[in-house]
C-alpha positions as CSV (number, residue, x, y, z in Angstrom):
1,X,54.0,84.9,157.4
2,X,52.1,87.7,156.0
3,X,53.5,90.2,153.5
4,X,55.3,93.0,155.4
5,X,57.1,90.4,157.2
6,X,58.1,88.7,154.3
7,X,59.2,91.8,152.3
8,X,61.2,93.0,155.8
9,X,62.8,89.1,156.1
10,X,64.4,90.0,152.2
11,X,64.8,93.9,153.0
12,X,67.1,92.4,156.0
13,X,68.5,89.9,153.5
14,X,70.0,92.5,151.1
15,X,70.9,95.1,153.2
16,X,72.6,92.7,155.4
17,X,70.6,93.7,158.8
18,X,69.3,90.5,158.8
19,X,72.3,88.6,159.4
20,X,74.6,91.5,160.7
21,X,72.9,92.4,163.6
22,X,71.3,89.5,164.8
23,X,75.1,88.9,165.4
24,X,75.8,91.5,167.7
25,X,72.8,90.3,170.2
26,X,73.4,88.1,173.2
27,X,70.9,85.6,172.0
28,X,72.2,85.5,168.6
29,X,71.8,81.7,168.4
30,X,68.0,81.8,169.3
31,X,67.4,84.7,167.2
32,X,69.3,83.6,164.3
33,X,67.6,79.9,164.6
34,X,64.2,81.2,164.6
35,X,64.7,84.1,161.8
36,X,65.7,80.5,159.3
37,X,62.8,78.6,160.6
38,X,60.6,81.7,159.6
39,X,62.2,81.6,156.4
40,X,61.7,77.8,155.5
41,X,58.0,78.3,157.0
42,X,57.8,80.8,154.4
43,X,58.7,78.6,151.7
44,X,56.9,76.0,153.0
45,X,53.6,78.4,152.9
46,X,54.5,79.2,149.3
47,X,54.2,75.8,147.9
48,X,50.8,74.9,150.0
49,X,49.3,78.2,148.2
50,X,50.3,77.0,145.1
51,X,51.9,81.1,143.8
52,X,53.9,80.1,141.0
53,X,56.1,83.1,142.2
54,X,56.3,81.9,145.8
55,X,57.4,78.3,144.6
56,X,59.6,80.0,142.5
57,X,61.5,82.1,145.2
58,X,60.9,79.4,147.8
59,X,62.6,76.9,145.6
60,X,65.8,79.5,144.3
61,X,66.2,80.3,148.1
62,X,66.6,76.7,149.1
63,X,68.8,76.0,146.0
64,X,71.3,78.8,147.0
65,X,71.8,77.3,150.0
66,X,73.2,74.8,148.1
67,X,74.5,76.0,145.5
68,X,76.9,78.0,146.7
69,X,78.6,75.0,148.4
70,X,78.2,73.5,145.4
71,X,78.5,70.1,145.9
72,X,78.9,67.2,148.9
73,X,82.7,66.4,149.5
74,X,84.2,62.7,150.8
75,X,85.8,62.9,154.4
76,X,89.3,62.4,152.9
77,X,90.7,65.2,155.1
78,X,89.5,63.8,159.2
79,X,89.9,65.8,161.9
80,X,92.6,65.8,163.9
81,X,91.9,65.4,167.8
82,X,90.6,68.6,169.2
83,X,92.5,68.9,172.2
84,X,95.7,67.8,170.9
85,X,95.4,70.5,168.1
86,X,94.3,73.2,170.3
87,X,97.3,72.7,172.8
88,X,99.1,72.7,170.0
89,X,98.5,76.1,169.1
90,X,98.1,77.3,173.0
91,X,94.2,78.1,172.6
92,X,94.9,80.8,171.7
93,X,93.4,82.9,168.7
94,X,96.1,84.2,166.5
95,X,94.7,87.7,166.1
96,X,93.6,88.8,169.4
97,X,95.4,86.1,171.8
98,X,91.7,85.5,173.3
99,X,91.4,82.1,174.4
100,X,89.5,80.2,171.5
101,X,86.1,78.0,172.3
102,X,84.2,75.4,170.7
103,X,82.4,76.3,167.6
104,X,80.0,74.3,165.6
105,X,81.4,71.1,164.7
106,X,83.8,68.9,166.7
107,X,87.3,70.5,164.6
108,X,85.7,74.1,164.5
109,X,86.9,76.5,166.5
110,X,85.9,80.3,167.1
111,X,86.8,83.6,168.5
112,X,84.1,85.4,171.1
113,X,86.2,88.8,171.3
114,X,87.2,88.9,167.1
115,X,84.9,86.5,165.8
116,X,88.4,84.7,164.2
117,X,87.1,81.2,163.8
118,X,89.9,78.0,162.9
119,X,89.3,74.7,162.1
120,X,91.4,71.4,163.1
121,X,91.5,69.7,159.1
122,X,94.3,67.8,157.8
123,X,96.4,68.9,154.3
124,X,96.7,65.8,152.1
125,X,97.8,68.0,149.4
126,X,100.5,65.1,147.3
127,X,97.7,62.3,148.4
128,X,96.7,60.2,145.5
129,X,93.4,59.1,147.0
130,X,92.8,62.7,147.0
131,X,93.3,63.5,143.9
132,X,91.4,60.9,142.7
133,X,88.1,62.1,143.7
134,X,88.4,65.4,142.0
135,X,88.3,65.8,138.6
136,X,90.8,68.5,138.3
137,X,90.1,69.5,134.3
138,X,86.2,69.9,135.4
139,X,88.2,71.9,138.6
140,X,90.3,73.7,136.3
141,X,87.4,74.8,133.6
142,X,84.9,75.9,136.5
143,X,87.4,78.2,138.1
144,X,88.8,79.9,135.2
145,X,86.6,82.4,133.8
146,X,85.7,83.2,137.5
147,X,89.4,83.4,138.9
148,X,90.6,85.2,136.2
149,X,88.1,88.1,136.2
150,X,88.8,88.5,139.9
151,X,92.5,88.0,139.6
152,X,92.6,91.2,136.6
153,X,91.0,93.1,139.7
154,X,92.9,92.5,142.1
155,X,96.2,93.3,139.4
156,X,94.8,96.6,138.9
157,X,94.6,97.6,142.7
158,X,97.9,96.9,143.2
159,X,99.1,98.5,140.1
160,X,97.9,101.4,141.5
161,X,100.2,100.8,144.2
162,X,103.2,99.8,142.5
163,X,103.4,98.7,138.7
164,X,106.7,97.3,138.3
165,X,109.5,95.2,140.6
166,X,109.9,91.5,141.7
167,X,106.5,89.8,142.8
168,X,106.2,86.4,144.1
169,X,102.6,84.2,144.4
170,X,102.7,81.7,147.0
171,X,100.5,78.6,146.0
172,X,100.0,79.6,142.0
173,X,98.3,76.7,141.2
174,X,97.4,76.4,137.7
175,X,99.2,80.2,136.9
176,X,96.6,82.1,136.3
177,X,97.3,85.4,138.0
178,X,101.3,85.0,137.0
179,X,100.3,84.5,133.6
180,X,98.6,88.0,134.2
181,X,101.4,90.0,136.4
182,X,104.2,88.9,134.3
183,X,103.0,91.7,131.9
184,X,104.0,94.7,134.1
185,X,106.6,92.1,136.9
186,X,109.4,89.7,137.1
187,X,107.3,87.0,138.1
188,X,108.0,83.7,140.5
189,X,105.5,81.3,142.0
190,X,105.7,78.8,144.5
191,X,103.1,75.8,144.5
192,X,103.3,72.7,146.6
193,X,101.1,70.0,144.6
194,X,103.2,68.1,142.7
195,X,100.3,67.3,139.8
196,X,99.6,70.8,139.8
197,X,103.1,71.8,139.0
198,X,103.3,69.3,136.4
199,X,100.3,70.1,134.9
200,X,101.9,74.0,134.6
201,X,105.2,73.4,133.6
202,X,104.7,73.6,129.7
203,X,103.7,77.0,130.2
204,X,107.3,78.3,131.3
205,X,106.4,80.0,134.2
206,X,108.6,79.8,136.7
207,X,107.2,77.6,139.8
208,X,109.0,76.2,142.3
209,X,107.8,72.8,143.6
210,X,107.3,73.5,147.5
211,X,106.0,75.5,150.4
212,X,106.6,79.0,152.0
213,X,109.3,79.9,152.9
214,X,111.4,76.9,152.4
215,X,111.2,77.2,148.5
216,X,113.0,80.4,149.1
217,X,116.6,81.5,149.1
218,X,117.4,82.3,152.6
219,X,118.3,86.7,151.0
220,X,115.9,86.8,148.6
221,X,113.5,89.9,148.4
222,X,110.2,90.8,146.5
223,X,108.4,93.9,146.0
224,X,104.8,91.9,145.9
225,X,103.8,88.8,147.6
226,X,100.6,87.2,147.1
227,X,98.4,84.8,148.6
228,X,95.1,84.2,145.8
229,X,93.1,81.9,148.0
230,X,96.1,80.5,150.0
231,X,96.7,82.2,153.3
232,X,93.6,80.7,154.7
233,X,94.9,77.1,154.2
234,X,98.3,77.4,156.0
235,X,97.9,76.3,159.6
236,X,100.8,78.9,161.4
237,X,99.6,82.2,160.0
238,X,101.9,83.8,162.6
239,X,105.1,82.7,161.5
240,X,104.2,83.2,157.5
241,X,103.3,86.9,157.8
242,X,106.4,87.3,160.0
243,X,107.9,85.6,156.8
244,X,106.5,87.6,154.5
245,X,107.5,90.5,156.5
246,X,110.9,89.2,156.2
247,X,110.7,88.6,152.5
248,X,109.6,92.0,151.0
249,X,111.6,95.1,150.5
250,X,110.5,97.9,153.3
251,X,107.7,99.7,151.4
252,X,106.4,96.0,149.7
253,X,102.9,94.5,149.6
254,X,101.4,91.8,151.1
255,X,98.3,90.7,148.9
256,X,95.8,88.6,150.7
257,X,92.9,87.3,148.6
258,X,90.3,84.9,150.6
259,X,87.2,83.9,152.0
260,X,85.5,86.2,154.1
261,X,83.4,85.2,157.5
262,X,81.3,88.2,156.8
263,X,79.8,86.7,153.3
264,X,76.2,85.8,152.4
265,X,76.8,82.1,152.2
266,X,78.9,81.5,154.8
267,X,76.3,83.0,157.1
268,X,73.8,80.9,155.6
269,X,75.8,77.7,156.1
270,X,76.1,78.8,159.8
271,X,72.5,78.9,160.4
272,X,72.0,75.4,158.5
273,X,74.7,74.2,160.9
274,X,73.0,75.3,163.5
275,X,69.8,73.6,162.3
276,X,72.1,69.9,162.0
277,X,72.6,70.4,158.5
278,X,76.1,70.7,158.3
279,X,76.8,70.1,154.8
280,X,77.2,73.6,153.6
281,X,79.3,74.3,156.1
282,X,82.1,71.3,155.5
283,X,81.8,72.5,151.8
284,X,82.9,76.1,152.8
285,X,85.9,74.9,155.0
286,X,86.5,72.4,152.1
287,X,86.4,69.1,154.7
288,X,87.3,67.0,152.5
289,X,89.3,68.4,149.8
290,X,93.2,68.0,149.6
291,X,93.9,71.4,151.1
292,X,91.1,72.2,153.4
293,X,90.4,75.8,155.1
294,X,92.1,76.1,158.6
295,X,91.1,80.0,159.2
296,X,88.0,82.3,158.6
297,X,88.9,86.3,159.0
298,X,87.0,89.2,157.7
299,X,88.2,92.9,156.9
300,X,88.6,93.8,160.7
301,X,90.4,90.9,162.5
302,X,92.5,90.2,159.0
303,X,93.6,94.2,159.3
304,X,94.3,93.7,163.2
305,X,96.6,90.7,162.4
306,X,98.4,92.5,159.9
307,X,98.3,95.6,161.8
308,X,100.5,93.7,164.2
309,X,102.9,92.2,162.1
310,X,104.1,96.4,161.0
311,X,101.9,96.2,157.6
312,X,99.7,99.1,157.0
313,X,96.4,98.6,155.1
314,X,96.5,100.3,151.5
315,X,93.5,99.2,150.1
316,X,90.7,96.7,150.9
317,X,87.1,95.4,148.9
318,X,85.2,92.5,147.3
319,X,85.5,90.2,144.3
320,X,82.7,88.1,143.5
321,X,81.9,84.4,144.4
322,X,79.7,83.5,141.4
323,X,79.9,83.7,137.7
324,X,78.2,81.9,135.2
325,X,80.5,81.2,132.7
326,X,82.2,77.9,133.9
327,X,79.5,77.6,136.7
328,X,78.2,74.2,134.9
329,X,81.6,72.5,135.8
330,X,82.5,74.1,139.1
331,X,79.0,72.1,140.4
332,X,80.0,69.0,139.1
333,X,83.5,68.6,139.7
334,X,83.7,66.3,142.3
335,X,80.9,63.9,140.6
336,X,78.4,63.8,143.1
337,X,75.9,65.4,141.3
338,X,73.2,64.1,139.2
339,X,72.4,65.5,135.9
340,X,68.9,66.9,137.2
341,X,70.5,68.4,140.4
342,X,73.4,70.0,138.3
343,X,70.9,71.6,136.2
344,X,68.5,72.7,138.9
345,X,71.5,74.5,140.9
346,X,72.8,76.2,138.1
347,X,69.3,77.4,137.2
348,X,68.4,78.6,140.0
349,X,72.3,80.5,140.5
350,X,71.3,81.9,137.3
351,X,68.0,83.5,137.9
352,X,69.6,84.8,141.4
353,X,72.8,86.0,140.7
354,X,71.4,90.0,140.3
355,X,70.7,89.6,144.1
356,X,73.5,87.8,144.8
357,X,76.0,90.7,143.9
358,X,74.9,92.9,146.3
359,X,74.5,91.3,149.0
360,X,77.7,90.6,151.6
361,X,80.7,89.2,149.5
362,X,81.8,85.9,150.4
363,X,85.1,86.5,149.2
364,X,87.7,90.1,149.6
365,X,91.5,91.5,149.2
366,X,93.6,93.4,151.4
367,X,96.7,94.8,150.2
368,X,98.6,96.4,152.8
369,X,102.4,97.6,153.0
370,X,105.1,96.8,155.3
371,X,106.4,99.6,157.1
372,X,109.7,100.9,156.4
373,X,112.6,100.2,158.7
């Protein structure tokens, strides 16, 4: 690879050409397969020439790959049969009613006409085996600084929308973001793990042990209702934005923070799917975890679903994936890692995280209002 081609392959990388359109082309797979290959032959070329600042670059790349998956997960969470689950839920995509096809792996599922994809995992949120092979403090301490950055954001947006009235978090986990919101709103969370609850309780908040919208009073109302990192683990997103619908005053938000199919590192972990390392790409559908993912949206098909369900869009952008401060225990929470490879990823997450920032977010907000009436 000589060096225009390697200075266009990064060019491509940061503007997001390199990923973006190869999508829109019929032979996406090909050209997406052999624009990775060109990439590791790059890398590979590096270390033969011995640049310190190819083996540098060539080593960080690889590392990100990694990195931002963080770490290899047990298969606590199997898939389900495919063709039970899919009849199940008609085939059918949930934003465009497309029929849905195969995707990548045997419980992943995908979109051709909205590029929705869905995944057939298994919740074993109140399992104890689960728990046990997380080490939630380590969980806890990794996520904070990160979490609570993004979750100030995201307050401020839709303070500018509306500062005061009754909001309601669905799955609150360890808080964070009411601890926040009850400063300007009459707070109430709803969280279905019952060691997470517990683990809350001393703080006074008031959580409700259960899902949406059974936790709720048949009449009640809000003026907010948010899903931080949620929405995309619930398996009917139909009926729970129909729910929510149902739940807010006329003129309330809905407040969706999630992953987004569009992001830097979920491409990636495509394109190392593609290439039989699938790894990466269990990590970001959390196979594995108590509460895995079950649906992948990005700005358009997330505003067309919501768009259907008579919610406007107010206000959309994206909050980063990667911080340093509590990095060091996010990579080792699930104890996979050796010390080495701990300190090698974090390193290298380190030294990239300037390019990191502006290239595609792997995770955004919407905040949209239902319409009156």
């Amino acid at each position: 690879m000589n060096r225009g081609s390697i200075f266009h392959f990064f060019d491509g990388v940061k503007n997001g050409s390199f990923f973006g359109e190869a999508y829109k082309r019929p032979d996406a797979d090909q050209l997406m397969r052999e624009r990775v290959l060109a990439a590791i032959r790059f890398g590979s070329e590096g270390h033969r020439a011995g640049g310190l600042w190819k083996r540098c670059l060539s080593t960080t790349v690889n590392a990100l790959m990694y990195s931002g998956c963080a770490v290899l997960l047990p298969r606590l969470a199997q898939p389900v049969d495919k063709d039970h689950w899919m009849t199940a839920n008609n085939k059918e995509c949930p934003v465009c009613h497309a029929g849905l096809v195969p995707g990548l792996q045997d419980w992943h599922l995908k979109c051709p006409a909205c590029r929705y994809e869905s995944a057939a995992l298994e919740p074993v949120i109140n399992s104890d085996p689960a728990h046990e092979m997380i080490d939630e403090q380590a969980r806890e301490d990794g996520l904070r600084a990160l979490r609570v950055s993004n979750f100030t954001t995201l307050l401020e947006r839709i303070k500018s929308e509306r500062s005061s009235g009754r909001l309601l978090e669905v799955g609150c986990a360890h808080g964070w973001f009411l601890e926040l919101a009850q400063q300007s709103f009459e707070v109430v969370g709803i969280e279905p793990d019952k060691a997470v609850v517990e683990a809350v309780s001393h703080k006074g908040l008031p959580v409700r042990q259960g899902y949406f919208p059974q936790a709720l009073d048949a009449h009640e109302r809000f003026d907010v209702i948010v899903f931080n990192d949620v929405i995309e683990h619930i398996p009917d997103i139909t009926q729970v934005i129909e729910q929510c619908h149902r739940h807010l005053n006329d003129g309330g938000l809905l407040v969706l923070n999630l992953p987004s199919s569009d992001g830097v590192f979920y491409r990636l972990s495509k394109l190392l799917a593609r290439l039989s390392l699938r790894n990466p790409f269990e990590r970001l559908w959390q196979k594995g975890l108590p509460s895995p993912h079950v649906h992948y949206f990005n700005r358009r098909n997330l505003e067309q679903l919501i768009t259907r369900h008579d919610f406007v869009t107010m206000t959309d952008g994206k909050l980063p994936t990667l911080s340093l401060d509590g990095l060091h225990a996010r990579i080792s929470y699930t104890g996979d890692l050796g010390r080495f490879s701990r300190a090698f990823i974090y390193t290298c997450v380190a030294l990239s995280l300037p390019i990191l920032n502006r290239l595609p977010g792997d995770i955004f907000y919407s905040i949209s209002q239902k319409k009156a009436g």
